[in-house]
N, C-alpha and C positions, 0 to 999 in steps of 0.2 A: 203862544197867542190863541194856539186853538181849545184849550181850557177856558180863557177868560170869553173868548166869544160864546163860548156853548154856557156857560155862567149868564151871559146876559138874557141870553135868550131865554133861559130858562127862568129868569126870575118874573119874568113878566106872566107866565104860566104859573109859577108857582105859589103868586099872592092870590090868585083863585083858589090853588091846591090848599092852600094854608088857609084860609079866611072867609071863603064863601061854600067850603060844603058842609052841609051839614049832617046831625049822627041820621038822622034815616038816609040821607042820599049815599053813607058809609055803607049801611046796612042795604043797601037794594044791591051794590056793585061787590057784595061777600067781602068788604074789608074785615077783619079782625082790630078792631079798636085795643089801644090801648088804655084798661080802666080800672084804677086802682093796684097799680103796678106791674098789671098783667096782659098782656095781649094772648089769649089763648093757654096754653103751659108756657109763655114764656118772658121771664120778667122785663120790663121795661120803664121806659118813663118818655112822654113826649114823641112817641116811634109806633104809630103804627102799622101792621102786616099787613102787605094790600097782596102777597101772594108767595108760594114755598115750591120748588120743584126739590126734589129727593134725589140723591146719587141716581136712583136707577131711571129715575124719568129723566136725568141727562144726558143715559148713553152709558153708564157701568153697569156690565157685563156682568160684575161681583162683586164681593165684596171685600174683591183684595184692591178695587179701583177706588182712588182716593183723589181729591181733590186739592188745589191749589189757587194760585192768582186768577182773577178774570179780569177784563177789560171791557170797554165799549165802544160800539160805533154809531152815531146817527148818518144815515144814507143823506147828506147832500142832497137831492133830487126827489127822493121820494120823504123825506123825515121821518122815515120809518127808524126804529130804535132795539136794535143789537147790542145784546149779551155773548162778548166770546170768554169759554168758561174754561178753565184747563182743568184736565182730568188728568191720572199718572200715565194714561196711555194713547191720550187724545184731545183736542180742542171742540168743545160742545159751542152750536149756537142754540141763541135763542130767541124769540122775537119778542120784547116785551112794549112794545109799541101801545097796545093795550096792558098796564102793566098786573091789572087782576086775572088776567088770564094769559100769561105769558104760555110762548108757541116753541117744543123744543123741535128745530128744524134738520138737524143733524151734524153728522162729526167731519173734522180732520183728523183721519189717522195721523197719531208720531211718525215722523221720517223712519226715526229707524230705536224701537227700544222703547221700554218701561224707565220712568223719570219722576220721581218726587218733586221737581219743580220743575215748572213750566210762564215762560212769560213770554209778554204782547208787547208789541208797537203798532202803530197805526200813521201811514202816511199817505195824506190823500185816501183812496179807496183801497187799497192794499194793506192788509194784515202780516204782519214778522214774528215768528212763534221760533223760541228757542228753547231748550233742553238744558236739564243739570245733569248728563247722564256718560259715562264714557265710552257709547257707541258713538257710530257715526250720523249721528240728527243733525249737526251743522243748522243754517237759516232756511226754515220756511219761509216760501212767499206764498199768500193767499190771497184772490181777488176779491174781497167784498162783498164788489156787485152781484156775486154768483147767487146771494144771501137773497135776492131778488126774484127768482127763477124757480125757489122751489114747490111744485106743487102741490105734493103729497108725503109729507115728512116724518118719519125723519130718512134723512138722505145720507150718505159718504161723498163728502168733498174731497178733490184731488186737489195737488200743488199746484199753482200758477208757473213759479219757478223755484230753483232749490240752490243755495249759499252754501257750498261746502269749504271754504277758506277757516274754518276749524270744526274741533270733532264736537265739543261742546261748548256749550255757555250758562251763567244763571242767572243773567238778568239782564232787562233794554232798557233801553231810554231814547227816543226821537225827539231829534231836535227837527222840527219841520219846516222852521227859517233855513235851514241850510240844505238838508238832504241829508244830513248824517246820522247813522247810525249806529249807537255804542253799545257794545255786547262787554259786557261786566265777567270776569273770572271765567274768560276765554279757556281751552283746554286743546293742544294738538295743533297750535299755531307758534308760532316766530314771538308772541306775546305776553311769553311766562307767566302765563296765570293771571294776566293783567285785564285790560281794556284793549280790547279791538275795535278801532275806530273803521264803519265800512260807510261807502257813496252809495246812497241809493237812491239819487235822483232819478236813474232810471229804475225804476223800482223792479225790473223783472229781470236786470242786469247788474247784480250789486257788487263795488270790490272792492278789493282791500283799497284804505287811507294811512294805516299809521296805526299806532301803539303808544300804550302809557298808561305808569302805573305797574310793571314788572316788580319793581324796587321795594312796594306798600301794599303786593298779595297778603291776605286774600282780601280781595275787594268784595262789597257784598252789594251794592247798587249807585247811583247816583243821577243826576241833573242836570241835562247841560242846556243852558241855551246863550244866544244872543245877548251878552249885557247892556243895557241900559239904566242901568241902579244909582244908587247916589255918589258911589266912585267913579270920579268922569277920567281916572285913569284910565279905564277899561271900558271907556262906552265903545262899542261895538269890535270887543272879543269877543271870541266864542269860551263861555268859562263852562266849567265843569265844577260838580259839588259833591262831593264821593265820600260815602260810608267807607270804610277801610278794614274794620274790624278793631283792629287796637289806636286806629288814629282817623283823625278824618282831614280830606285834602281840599286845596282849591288850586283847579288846573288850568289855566290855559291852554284851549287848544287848538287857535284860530290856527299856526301852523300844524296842520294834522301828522309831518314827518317828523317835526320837533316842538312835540307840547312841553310847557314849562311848568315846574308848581311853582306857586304863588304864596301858599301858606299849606302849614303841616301842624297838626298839634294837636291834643286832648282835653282831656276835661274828667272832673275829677268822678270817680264810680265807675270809668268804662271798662266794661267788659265783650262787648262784641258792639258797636257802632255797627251801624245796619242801616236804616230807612230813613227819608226824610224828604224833607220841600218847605220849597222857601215861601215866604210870603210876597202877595203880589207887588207891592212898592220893592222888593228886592232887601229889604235892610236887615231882615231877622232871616235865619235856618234854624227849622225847628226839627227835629232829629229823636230816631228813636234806637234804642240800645235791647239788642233780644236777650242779651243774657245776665244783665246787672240785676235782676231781680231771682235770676234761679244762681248766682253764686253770691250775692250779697244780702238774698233776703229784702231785699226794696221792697215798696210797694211799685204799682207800675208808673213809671217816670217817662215823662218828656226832657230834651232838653232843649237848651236854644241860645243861640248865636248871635251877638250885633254882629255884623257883617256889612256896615256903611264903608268901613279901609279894610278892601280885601286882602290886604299884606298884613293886616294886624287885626285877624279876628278878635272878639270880647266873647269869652265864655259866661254867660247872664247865669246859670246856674239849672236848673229843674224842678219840672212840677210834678209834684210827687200824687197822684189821686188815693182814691181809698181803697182799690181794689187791687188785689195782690198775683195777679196774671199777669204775661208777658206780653207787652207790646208787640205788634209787628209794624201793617206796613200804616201809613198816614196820608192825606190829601190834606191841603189847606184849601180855603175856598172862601175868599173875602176876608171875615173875622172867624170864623168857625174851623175847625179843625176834626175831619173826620177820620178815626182809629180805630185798626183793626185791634184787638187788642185777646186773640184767640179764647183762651177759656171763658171771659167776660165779653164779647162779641163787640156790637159797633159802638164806641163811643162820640161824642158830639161835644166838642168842650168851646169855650169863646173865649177868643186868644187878645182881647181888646186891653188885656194888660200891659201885653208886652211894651217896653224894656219887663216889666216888675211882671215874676213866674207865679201870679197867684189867679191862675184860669179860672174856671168855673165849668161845672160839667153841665150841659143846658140839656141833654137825652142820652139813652141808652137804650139797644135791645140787642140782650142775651141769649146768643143763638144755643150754647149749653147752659141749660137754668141747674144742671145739677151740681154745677164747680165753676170756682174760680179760682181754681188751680195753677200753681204753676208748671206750665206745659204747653209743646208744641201742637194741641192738636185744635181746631175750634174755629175761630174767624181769623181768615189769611188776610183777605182785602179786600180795602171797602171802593166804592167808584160811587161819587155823588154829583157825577156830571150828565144827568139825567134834564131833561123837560121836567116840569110840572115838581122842581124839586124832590124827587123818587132818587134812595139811596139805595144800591144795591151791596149787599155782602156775598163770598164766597165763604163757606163752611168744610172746611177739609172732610168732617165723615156727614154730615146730613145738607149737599149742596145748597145751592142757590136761593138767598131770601131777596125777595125785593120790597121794601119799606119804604114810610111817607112819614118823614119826621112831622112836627107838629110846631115845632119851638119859632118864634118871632123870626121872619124876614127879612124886619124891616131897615137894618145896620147893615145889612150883607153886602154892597158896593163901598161902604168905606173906603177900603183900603184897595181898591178894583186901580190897575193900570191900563193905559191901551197904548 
């Protein structure tokens, strides 16, 4: 729920952002326009730069500190508007409340240890920051609000409280209907490398729920929420929607002691299933696969799921685009679909096809204009739950771009639920 609400809010901001500024009111606030395929050295289309922070203005040290997932937070109370950015050896905020001159406020040291990947949940005002690493970093807890208080930045934030019911994890997902939260390819728990289902209602006392998914390691991320979709078998389970790597599942897991799968199965190309999100009506999961285009030679492909009988998914097929880098992670967001898609950076495609996999790519900005390689290094993830429609990306070696696509608004609740 709390996607589609920061969606609304935002659009009503953003038909300003979109339609009433104009190129000098760009140029007095130091935008970098996109013109003529360029926004400064960096190719685009419909995307322009409203502002760049560099690894070392986020808090690396060196440049052995490398980057990963970020996430966001708008302050409830105050609307003010956070960037939390993971680093290999910490969580950078940012304040991009202003987003031309975004404010780096300072770090959460890692619990414990150096981690290639790093991810977020957010529930209520509390941040969950977990590690792929096999020391002991277990669950951060982080207060938000602390993001309020600083006066002279950049700062070191301490933990709120600390979840050590395993040693690692490499990925979240909140579900904030319920209180639960799922730590994906768990490490040093009773969980076998699976899903660790934790309660974090109370958020600064989090514990163990349950387990699933041992049997279908290595899991690589997933989705749970509350259903409400067009299967009125399942109105109001708790389902789950999990990349798996060679398969992808769909779980029940309103019993958290004994979750059930639902459905188990592939689809044809897969080499590493990995990321995805559903569309808001519930009916399609659009899915991305990391490594079908570095052992098949693809170009970079989406795929995507009817998903109306959750007991008998329909595999719809994939959209194959023109650019030959590897997808990562995705947001859906009304009809639009925003992808990380690393060597070839943020993509922006309009998914108003679906059943029929013949997208259309509405913008792009290339955070490496020199490759579109395939390779793991470039744009991780995108987060386009911003005010005033402002996308931000995470850049593994030159961090944090914050952007203001350009392309048509005006379809963007279509497909909106409440």
């Amino acid at each position: 729920m709390q996607k589609l609400l920061i969606v609304f809010a935002a659009i009503a901001v953003g038909f300003a952002a979109a339609f009433g500024a104009s190129g000098s009111q760009a140029a007095e606030t130091g935008v970098v326009a996109c013109v003529d395929g360029m926004a400064g050295e960096y190719p685009c289309r419909n995307v322009n730069l409203l502002s760049h922070l560099t690894l070392a203005e986020l808090g690396a040290q060196d440049d052995t500190i490398k980057a990963n997932k970020h996430w966001g937070w708008i302050d409830p109370d105050t609307g003010r508007e956070y960037v939390i950015f993971g680093l290999t050896n910490a969580t950078s905020f940012v304040d991009i409340s202003d987003p031309v001159n975004p404010i780096f406020l300072g770090q959460l040291p890692s619990h414990q240890g150096i981690s290639q990947y790093r991810d977020f949940a957010v529930y209520g005002n509390y941040l969950f920051v977990v590690a792929d690493n096999p020391t002991q970093h277990g669950l951060q807890v982080f207060d938000l609000t602390d993001l309020r208080n600083v006066q002279s930045p950049p700062v070191t934030f301490s933990e709120a409280a600390h979840y050590a019911g395993f040693v690692a994890g490499h990925s979240l997902w909140m579900d904030e209907e319920t209180g639960f939260l799922y730590v994906y390819r768990t490490v040093g728990d009773s969980c076998g490398s699976g899903v660790q289902i934790v309660n974090v209602q109370n958020p600064l006392q989090p514990t163990f729920a349950g387990c699933f998914g041992a049997d279908q390691t290595p899991l690589s991320t997933g989705e749970c929420l509350v259903y409400d979709g067009p299967d009125h078998d399942y109105h109001g389970h708790e389902m789950c929607f999990v990349g798996s790597d060679d398969n992808v599942t769909i779980v029940d897991v309103t019993n958290k002691s004994l979750p059930v799968t639902v459905a188990d199965f592939d689809y044809p190309g897969i080499a590493r299933a990995h990321q995805g999100d559903l569309t808001p009506d519930l009916h399609y999961w659009l899915l991305g696969d990391m490594m079908d285009e570095h052992h098949y030679g693809y170009n970079t492909r989406t795929y995507a799921f009817d998903i109306t009988d959750l007991d008998n998914p329909v595999v719809l097929g994939h959209f194959e685009n023109t650019t030959t880098s590897i997808d990562h992670d995705i947001i859906l967001i009304g009809n639009k679909m925003y992808q990380a898609n690393w060597r070839a950076g943020l993509r922006i495609l309009d998914i108003r096809s679906l059943p029929d996999m013949t997208f259309r790519e509405l913008g792009y900005f290339d955070t490496v204009p020199d490759s579109d390689s395939v390779g793991h290094t470039g744009a991780f993830a995108p987060y386009p739950l911003w005010s005033g429609g402002v996308v931000t990306i995470s850049d593994t070696e030159t961090g944090l771009y914050v952007l203001q696509p350009t392309v048509d608004r005006m379809y963007l609740p279509v497909m909106m639920r409440m």
